[in-house]
C-alpha positions in Angstrom: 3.9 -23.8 18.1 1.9 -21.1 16.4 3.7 -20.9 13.1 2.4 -19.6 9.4 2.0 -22.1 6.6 0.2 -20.4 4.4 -1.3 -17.0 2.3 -4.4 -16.6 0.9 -6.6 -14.0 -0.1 -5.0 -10.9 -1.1 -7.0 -7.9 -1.4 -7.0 -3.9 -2.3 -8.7 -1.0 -1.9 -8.5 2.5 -2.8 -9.2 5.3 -0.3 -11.6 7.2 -1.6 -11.9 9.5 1.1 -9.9 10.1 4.2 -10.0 13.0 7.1 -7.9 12.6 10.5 -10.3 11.1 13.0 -12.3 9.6 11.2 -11.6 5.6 9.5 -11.0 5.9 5.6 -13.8 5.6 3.1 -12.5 2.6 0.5 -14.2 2.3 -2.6 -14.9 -1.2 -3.9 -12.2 -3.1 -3.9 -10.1 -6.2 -6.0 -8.8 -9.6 -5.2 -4.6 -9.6 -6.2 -4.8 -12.8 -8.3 -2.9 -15.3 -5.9 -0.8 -15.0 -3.1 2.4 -16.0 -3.3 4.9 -14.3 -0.2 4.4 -10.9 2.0 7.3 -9.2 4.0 6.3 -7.4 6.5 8.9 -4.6 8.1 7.5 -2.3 11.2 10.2 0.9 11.1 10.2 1.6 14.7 11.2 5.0 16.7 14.5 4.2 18.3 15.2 7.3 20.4 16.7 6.8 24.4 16.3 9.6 27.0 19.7 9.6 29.5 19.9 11.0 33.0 22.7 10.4 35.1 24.8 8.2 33.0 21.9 6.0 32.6 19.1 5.0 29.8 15.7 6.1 31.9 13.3 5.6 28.9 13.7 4.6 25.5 10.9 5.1 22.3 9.9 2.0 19.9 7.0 3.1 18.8 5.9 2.5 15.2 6.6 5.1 12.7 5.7 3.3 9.6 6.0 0.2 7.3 7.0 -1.7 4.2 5.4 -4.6 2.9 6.5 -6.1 0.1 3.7 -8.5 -1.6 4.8 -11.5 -4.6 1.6 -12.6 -6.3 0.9 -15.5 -9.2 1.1 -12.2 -11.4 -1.1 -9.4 -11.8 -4.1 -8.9 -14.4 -4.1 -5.9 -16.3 -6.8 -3.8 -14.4 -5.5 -4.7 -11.1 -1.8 -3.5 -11.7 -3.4 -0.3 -12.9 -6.0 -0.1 -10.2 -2.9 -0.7 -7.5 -0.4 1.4 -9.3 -2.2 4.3 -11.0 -1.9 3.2 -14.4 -4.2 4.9 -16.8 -6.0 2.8 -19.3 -7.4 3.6 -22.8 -8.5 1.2 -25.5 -6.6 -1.6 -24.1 -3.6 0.2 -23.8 -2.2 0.9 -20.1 -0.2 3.8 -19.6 2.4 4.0 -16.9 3.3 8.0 -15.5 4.7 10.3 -13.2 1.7 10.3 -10.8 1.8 8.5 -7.6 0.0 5.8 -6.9 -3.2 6.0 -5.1 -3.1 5.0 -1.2 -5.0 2.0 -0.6 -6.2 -0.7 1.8 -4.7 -4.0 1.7 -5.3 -6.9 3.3 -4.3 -10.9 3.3 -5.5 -14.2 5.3 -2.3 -16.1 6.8 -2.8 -20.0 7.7 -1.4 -21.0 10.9 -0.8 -24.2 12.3 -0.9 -24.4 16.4 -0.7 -27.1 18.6 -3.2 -27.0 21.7 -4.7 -29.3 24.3 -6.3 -31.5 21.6 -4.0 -31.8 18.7 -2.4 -29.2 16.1 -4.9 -27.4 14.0 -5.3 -24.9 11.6 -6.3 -21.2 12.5 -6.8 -18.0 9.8 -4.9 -14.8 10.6 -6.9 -11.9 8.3 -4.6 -8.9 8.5 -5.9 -5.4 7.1 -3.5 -2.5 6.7 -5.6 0.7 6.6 -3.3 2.8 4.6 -0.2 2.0 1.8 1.5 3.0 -1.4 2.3 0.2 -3.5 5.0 0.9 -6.1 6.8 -1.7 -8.5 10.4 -1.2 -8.5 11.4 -3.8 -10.3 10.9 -5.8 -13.1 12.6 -8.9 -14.6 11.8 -10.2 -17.9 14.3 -13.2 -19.5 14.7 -15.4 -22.6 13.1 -19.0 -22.1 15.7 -21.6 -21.5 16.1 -25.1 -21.1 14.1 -25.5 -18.1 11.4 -22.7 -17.3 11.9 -20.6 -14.4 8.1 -18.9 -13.5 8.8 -14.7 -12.3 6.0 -13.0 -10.6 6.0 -9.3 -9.9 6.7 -7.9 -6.8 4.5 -4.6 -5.4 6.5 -3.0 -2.9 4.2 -1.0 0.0 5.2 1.8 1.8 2.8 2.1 4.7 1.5 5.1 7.0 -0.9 5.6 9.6 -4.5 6.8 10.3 -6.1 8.4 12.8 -9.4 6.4 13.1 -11.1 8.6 16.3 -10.7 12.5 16.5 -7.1 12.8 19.1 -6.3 9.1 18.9 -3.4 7.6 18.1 -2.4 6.8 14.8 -3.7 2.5 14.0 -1.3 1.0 11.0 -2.9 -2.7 10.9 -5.8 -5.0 12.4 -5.3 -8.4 12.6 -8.4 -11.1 13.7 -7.8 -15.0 14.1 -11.1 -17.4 13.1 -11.1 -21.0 13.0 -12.3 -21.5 9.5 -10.7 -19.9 6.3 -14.0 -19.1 4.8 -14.5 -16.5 7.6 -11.6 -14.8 8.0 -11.9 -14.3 3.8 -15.4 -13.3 4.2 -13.8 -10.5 6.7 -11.0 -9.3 4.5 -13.2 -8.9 1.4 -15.6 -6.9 3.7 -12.5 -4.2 4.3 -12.3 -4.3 1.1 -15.9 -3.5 0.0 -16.1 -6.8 -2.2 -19.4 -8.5 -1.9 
């Protein structure tokens, strides 16, 4: 068993700088309040090369991602500093720009059983380059019993080219036994000391 039970720790970044070959320059980055879910969706090449009747290779090489990330709700400056909102004298203003690309990056629990027992292990995942948007918003009357919506930033993921001629890196992921550490190394991707 090696199965996820938890999130913690989610965390931005804005690129400040990037140039192909090179790894992006982030500029200080935010915690995203809590974490609450993350979907994860590789797209995937799916061509097939044919000789003789007959499949003799295939492509499934990664082309891109979406991640979809549910929080406990977003504070004012962090939706704007993930989504490009502009703010003056407490007033956030929402435009036609983009969104800047940014870093992101989360700590999944995991639970694996091993020689001595099940124990706990801390996946920290950093995706080096996304596009969050909010598509979607629900807002609804109170009613008898409260029903608690969080906002939902949907990341559209692309590539970087960390050495000069390599090949494009999406996402690093490192395991550590203790939470602490594997925090410790997601806040360092995102510059937060």
């Amino acid at each position: 068993m090696n199965a996820n039970v938890g999130m913690v720790c989610p965390v931005a970044a804005t690129i400040s700088s990037y140039t192909p070959g090179t790894a992006p320059t982030y500029g200080t980055g935010k915690v995203l309040d809590e974490a609450r879910a993350a979907a994860l969706a590789w797209q995937r090449a799916d061509g097939s090369f044919y000789g003789d009747d007959v499949e003799l290779d295939s492509d499934n090489g990664i082309t891109g991602y979406t991640l979809d990330f549910e929080s406990t709700g977003l504070k004012d400056d962090v939706r704007a500093y993930v989504l490009g909102e502009t703010a003056q004298t407490g007033e956030y203003t929402i435009s036609e720009e983009a969104a800047p690309d940014v870093g992101f990056g989360y700590v999944r629990v995991m639970r694996t059983d091993g020689t001595s027992g099940v124990k706990d292990s801390y996946e920290a995942w950093w995706f080096y380059k996304l596009k969050f948007g909010m598509n979607s918003e629900e807002t609804r009357t109170k009613e008898r019993n409260r029903e608690w919506r969080t906002p939902t930033l949907n990341g559209v993921g692309a590539g970087v080219q960390l050495e000069s001629g390599g090949k494009l890196k999406f996402a690093t992921r490192k395991t550590f036994a203790t939470m602490a550490d594997a925090i410790s190394y997601v806040k360092s991707k995102a510059g937060i000391s």
